[in-house]
N, C-alpha and C positions, 0 to 999 in steps of 0.2 A: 225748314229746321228738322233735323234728324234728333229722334233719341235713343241714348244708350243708356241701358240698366248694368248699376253695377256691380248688383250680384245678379248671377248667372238663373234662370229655372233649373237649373239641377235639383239633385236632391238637396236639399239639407243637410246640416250639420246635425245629427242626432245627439245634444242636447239632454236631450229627453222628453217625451209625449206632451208633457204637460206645458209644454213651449211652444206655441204657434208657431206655425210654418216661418211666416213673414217676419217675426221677432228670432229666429234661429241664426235666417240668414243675416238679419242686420246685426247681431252679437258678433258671429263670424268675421262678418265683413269688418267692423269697426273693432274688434279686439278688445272687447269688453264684458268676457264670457269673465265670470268669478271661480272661485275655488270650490264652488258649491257642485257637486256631479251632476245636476242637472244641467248646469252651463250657464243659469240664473246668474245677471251682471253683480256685480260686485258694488256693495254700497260703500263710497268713497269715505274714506275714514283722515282724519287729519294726521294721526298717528304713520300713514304712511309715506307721510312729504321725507324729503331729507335731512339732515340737520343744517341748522339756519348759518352754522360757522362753516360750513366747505364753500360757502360764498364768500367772494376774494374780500380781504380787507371786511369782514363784518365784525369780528371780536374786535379790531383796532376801534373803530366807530363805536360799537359797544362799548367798551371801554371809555373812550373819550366822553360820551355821550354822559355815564354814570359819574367821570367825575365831574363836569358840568353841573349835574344836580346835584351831586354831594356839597358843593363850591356856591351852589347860587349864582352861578353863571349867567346871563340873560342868551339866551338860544334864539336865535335869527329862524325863521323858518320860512325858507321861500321854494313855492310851486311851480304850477303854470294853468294856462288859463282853461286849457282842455278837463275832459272829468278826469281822466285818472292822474290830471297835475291836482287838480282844486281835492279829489278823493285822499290822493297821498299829503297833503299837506293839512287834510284835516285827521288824517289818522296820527300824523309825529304832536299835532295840536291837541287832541285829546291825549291824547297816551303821556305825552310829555309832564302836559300839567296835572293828570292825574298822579301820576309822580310827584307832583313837588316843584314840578321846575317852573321857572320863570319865561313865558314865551311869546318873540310877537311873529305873525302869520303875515305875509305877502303873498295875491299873486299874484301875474304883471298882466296888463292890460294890454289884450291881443291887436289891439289898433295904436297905441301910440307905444308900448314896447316892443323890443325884437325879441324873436324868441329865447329863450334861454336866461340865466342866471344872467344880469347884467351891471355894469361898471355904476348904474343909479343905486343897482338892489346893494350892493358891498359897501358904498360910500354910507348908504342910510345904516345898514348893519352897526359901520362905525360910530355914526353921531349918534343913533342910539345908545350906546355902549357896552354894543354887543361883542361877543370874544369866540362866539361859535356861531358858525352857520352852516344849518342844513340843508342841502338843496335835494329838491325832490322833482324825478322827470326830469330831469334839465342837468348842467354840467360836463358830462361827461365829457363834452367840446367847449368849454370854458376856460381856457389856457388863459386868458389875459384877466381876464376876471378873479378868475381866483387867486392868482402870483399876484393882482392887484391887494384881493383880501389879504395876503401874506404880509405883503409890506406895510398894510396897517395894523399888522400885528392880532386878527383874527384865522382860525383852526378853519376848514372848512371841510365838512362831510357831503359827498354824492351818496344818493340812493335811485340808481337808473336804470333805466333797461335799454337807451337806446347802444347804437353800434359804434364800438369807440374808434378813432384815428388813428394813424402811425406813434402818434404821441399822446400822451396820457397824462391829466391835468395836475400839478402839484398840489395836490388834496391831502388834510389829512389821511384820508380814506376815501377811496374810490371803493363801493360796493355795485359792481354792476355784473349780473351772469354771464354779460357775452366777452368778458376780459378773455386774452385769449391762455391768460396763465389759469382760469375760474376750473374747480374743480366740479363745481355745480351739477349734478346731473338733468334738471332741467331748466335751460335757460329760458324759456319763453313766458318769463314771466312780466306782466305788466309792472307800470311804476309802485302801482297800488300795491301787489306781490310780494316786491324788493322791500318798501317799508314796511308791511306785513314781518317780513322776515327779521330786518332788524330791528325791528319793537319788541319779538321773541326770542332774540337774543339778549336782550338787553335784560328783561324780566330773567330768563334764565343766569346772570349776571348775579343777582340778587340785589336785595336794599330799594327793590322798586315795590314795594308792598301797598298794595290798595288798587292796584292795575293788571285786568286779564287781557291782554290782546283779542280773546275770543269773544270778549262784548262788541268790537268794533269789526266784524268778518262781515256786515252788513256794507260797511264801506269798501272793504279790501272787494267783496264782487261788485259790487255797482264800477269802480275804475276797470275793473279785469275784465269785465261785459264792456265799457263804453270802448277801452282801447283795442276791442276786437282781436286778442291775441287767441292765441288755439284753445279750446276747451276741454283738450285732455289734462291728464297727468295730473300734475299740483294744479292749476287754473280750472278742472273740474272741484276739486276738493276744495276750494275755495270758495268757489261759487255756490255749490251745494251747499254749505254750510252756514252762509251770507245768506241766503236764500230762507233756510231754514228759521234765521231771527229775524228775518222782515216777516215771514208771517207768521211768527211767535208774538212780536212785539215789537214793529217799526219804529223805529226815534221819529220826534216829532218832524221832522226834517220831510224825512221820507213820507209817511203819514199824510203831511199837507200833500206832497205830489200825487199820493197813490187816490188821494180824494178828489182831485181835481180828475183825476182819468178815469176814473171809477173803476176801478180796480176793484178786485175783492182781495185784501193783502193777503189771506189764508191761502190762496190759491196763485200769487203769483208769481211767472216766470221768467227765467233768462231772457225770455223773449220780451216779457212785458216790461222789462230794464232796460232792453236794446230798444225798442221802439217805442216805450212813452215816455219814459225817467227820464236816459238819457238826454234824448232831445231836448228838454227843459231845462236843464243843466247847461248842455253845451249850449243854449241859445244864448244865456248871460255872456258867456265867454265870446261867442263868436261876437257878438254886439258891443263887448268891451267892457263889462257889469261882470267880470268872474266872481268881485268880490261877494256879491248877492249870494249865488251858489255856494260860495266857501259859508259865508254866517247861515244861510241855511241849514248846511250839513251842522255846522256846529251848537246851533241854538236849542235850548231845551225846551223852548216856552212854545207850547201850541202856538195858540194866539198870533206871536209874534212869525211863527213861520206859514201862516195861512196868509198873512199879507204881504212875505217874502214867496211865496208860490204863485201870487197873483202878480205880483211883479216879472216873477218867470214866463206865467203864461202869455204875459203880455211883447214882454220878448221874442215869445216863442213866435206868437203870431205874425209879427212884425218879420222876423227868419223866414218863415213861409212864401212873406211874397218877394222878398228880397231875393231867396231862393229860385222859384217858378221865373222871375225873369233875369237870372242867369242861367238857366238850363234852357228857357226857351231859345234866348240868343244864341248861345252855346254851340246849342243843338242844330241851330240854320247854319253856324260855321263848320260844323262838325262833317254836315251830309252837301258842305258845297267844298268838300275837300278829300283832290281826286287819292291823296296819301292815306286818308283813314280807309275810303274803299278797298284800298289797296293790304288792309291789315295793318297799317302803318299806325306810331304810337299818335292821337291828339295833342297837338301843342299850340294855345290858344290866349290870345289879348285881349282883353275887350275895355273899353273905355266905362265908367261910372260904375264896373261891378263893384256890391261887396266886398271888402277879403275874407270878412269873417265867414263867407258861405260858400266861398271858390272849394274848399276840400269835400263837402258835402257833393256839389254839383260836379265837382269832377269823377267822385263815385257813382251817381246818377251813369254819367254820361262813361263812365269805363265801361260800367254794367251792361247799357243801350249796344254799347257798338262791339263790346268784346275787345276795348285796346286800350292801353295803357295812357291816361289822362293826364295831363298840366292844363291847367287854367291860372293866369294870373291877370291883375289890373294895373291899369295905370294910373299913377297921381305923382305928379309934380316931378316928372322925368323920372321914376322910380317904378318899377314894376316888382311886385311881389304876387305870391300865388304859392297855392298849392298842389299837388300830385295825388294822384290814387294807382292802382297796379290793378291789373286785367291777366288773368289768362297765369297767374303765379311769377311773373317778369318781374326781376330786380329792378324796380323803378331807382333805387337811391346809387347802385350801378350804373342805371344809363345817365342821373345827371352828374356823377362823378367825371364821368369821361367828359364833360361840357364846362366842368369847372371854373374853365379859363374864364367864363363870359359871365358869371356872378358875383357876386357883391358877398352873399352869403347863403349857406343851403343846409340842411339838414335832415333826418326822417330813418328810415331803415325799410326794405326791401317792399315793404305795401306802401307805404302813404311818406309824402316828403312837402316840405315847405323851402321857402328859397325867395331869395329877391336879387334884381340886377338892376342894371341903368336900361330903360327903356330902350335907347339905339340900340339894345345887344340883341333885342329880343330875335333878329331874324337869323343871327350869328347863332344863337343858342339852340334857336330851332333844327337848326342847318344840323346842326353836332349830335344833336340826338337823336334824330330821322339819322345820319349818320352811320351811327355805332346799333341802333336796331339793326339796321340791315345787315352789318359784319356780325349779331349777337344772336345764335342760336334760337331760336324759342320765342324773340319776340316778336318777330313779324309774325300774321294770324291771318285773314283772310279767308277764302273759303267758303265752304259749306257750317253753318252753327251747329250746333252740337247744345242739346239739353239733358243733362247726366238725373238719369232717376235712380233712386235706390234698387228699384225691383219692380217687377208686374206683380199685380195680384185681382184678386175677384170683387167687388163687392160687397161679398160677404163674408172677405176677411176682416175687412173695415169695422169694426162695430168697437161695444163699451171695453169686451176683454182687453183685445191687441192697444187701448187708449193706456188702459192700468198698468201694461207692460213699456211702454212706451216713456210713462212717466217714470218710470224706475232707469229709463236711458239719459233723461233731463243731467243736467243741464243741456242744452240745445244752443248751439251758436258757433261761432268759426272753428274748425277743426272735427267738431261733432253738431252736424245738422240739424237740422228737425228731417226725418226721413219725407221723402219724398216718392210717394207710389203710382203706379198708372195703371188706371185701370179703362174699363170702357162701359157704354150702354147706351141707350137712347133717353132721350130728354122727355120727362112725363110732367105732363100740367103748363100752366103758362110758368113764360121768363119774365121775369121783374127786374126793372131797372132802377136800381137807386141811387138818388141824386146824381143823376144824368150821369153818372160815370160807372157803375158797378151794377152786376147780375146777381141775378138768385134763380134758382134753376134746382129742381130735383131729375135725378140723373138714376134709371132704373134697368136692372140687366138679371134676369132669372128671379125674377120674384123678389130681388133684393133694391129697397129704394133708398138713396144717399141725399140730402139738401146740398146742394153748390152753393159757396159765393165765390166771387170773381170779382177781385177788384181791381179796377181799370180796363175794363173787357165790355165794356157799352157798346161799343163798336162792332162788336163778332156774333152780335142776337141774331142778326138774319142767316147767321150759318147755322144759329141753334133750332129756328124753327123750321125748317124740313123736316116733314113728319116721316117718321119710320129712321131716321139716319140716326147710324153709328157712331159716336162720338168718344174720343180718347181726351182723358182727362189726366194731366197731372197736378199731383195736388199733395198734401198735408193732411193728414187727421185731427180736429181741432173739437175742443168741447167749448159748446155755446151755452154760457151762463146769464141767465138774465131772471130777478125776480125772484131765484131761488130754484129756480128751474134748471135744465141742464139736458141739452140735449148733440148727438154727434154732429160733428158738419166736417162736410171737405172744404178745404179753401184751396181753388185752382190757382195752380202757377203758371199752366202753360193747355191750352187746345190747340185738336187737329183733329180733322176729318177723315182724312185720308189716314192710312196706318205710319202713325212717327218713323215705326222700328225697321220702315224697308221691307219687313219680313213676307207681309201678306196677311 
């Protein structure tokens, strides 16, 4: 494996003195120098999103929505089972009834419903005697659904972010950024985002008195973080701010989960949403229990959500191994198949998987091989499954071209879901292997490639360049956690925890660093040759325990040999 940094040693951006070398170049690099002349990043302010009405069809829904509650309406409110369906439907759920209005919540259950708004959820809307329904995450491919809500004489609003069709559903209002009429200046907002938005326009509406949208920016990040959209632009300012009320004052929701991971809330991050929150969330969901998650989020009563978080955890666990033995198998289909060698995209069957874990484990296993993942299962001549994207490749492009051979599909350029009639599967295969081959960019192969931010020493690494660092936060797709490589030799013994992970202090000119290395048990006897040079890429991470608080690297990647070719 070869690396490349991707800012240059050159000089620096002169900034200003008072700006580490290594914080100069990642401002530069990532384009988040502020207005300030030193070049100090710019603290994300909500006042600089756009106005919430250049989003297509938002005033209409707004509108609609207000007379709704002026009327006493009953308001249909249906999700979906991932976080930022279950996030966005409990943000119109608070917001609504703190309003005034009358609301019931659905979100459909990822094992015996198909994704999307469907022909059960509109009929229930009915016999309820509902007259409006909100679909959140979902819709924007609901043409028969909704024309069905029409004819029973219910209004129906989308609030989406996914990628719409040649044809565009009869909704009262379609709110979605990537419409191609959308004036939006930034589309890449999650579902969570788009309600965000029309909840602030509705307020701005007026007559919704006793409701700030900015009580709930806790929820608008937890969806924004779980659906992995970019973390610039407006989805930084989102999240910063979401961020900042979890560790003011968590709802009890949050709270129960942040105590089960032991989290210190005062201190938590992007990061600690994307990998402990989340996954407790989405494990209801994946297992078919989304409802759990949604009364979570919405419940006010401690008590009552400490033993909806033990419910989660217990899911969660149950996910884990359900997980591990689909990536195992996976993984033996994956390296006996001479196509993935070849760069070619994974396209994979397997008998008794999960579904609810196939889009995890197809990320897993994109990540492994560097190529573009489908995993699906079979049950009762039916195979469903889902996609991940590798390497930045239109996955929902490549199954577009294969269309013929499904039943139904869905997703947008990273991650897609989809189910066929089993006999198709090897038609389907055929079609996708296919059009990679005729499609630029997707076949891969080759030599790896590990993209570091920049080299640096040792002794850039310490508490300043951490303080600076944090003012780069939020940290997740589109803005990383930086990644440095640095070198030295390994001082004291290496420690192996729970047979799978290293602890290793790592010393070069006087300056000493602690490693952990998780999932790197394997690589100890390359650490102990004494006197050798060792390149390390890794994270700057502060280790909190007790009250204590000390630096640490967490390695992403070792080599012995020099990564960079250079010498």
């Amino acid at each position: 494996m070869r690396w490349v940094a991707r800012c240059t040693d050159g000089e620096a951006p002169s900034h200003g003195s008072a700006i580490p070398r290594v914080v100069r170049l990642l401002l530069d690099q990532r384009g988040l120098c502020g207005p300030d002349p030193t070049g100090a990043p710019a603290v994300p302010s909500l006042e600089d999103r756009a106005d919430p009405f250049e989003l297509p069809d938002l005033r209409v829904a707004a509108e609609r929505i207000a007379r709704a509650l002026r009327d006493a309406e009953p308001i249909y409110v249906f999700g979906d089972y991932d976080v930022d369906g279950i996030t966005s439907a409990a943000l119109l759920t608070r917001g609504l009834e703190r309003m005034g209005g009358r609301v019931r919540t659905r979100v459909p259950n990822r094992l015996t419903d198909r994704y999307g708004l469907s022909r059960t959820a509109v009929e229930e809307a009915a016999a309820w005697g509902g007259s409006l329904i909100i679909a959140a995450d979902s819709g924007t491919s609901a043409l028969e659904e909704i024309a069905l809500a029409s004819r029973l004489g219910l209004d129906v609003i989308v609030a989406d972010h996914h990628q719409p069709g040649p044809e565009l559903p009869p909704a009262q209002a379609l709110v979605n950024p990537w419409r191609s009429d959308s004036r939006y200046p930034f589309p890449d907002l999650s579902a969570a985002g788009v309600v965000t938005r029309l909840l602030e326009g509705l307020v701005r509406l007026g007559g919704t008195a006793g409701y700030d949208p900015r009580e709930d920016l806790d929820l608008s990040a937890l969806g924004t973080v779980a659906d992995s959209v970019p973390l610039q632009g407006e989805n930084r300012i989102l999240v910063h701010h979401g961020l900042q009320r979890i560790r003011a004052n968590p709802r009890p929701g949050l709270r129960a989960l942040i105590d089960a991971t032991r989290i210190d809330p005062s201190w938590i991050t992007a990061t600690d949403l994307a990998y402990q929150i989340v996954p407790r969330l989405n494990a209801a969901g994946r297992l078919g229990d989304s409802e759990t998650a949604l009364a979570l989020l919405l419940s006010d009563a401690l008590p009552e959500c400490r033993r909806l978080a033990a419910v989660l955890q217990r899911h969660n666990e149950e996910r884990k191994e359900l997980l591990e033995q689909v990536v195992r198998q996976a993984t033996a289909g994956a390296e006996a198949d001479p196509a993935v060698a070849s760069g070619m995209p994974l396209v994979l069957q397997g008998e008794g998987w999960h579904p609810g874990v196939l889009g995890i484990a197809a990320a897993r296993l994109a990540e492994r091989f560097s190529v573009p993942t489908i995993l699906l299962t079979v049950e009762d001549g039916v195979s469903r499954g889902s996609g991940r994207t590798a390497r930045g490749c239109d996955l929902l492009a490549l199954v577009e071209d294969a269309a013929g051979s499904l039943r139904t599909y869905g997703g947008h350029r990273a991650a897609i879901g989809l189910t066929m009639e089993s006999g198709r599967f090897d038609q389907f295969r055929e079609r996708v292997l296919e059009t990679a081959r005729r499609t630029p960019g997707v076949v891969g192969g080759g030599e790896r490639i590990l993209e570091v931010d920049l080299r640096a020493t040792l002794a850039e690494l310490d508490f300043p360049l951490l303080d600076w660092l944090d003012r780069l936060e939020p940290f997740g797709v589109g803005n990383e956690e930086p990644v440095f490589a640095v070198r030295g030799r390994v001082a004291g013994p290496i420690r192996i925890l729970k047979e799978r992970h290293l602890r290793f202090d790592l010393i070069d000119k006087g300056e000493q660093r602690e490693c952990i290395a998780f999932n790197f048990a394997d690589r100890a006897g390359e650490l102990r040759v004494p006197e050798r040079t060792v390149h390390v890429a890794a994270s700057v991470t502060r280790n909190r325990y007790r009250g204590r608080e000390r630096l640490q690297l967490t390695v992403r990647e070792l080599a012995i040999e020099d990564p960079f070719g250079d010498g």
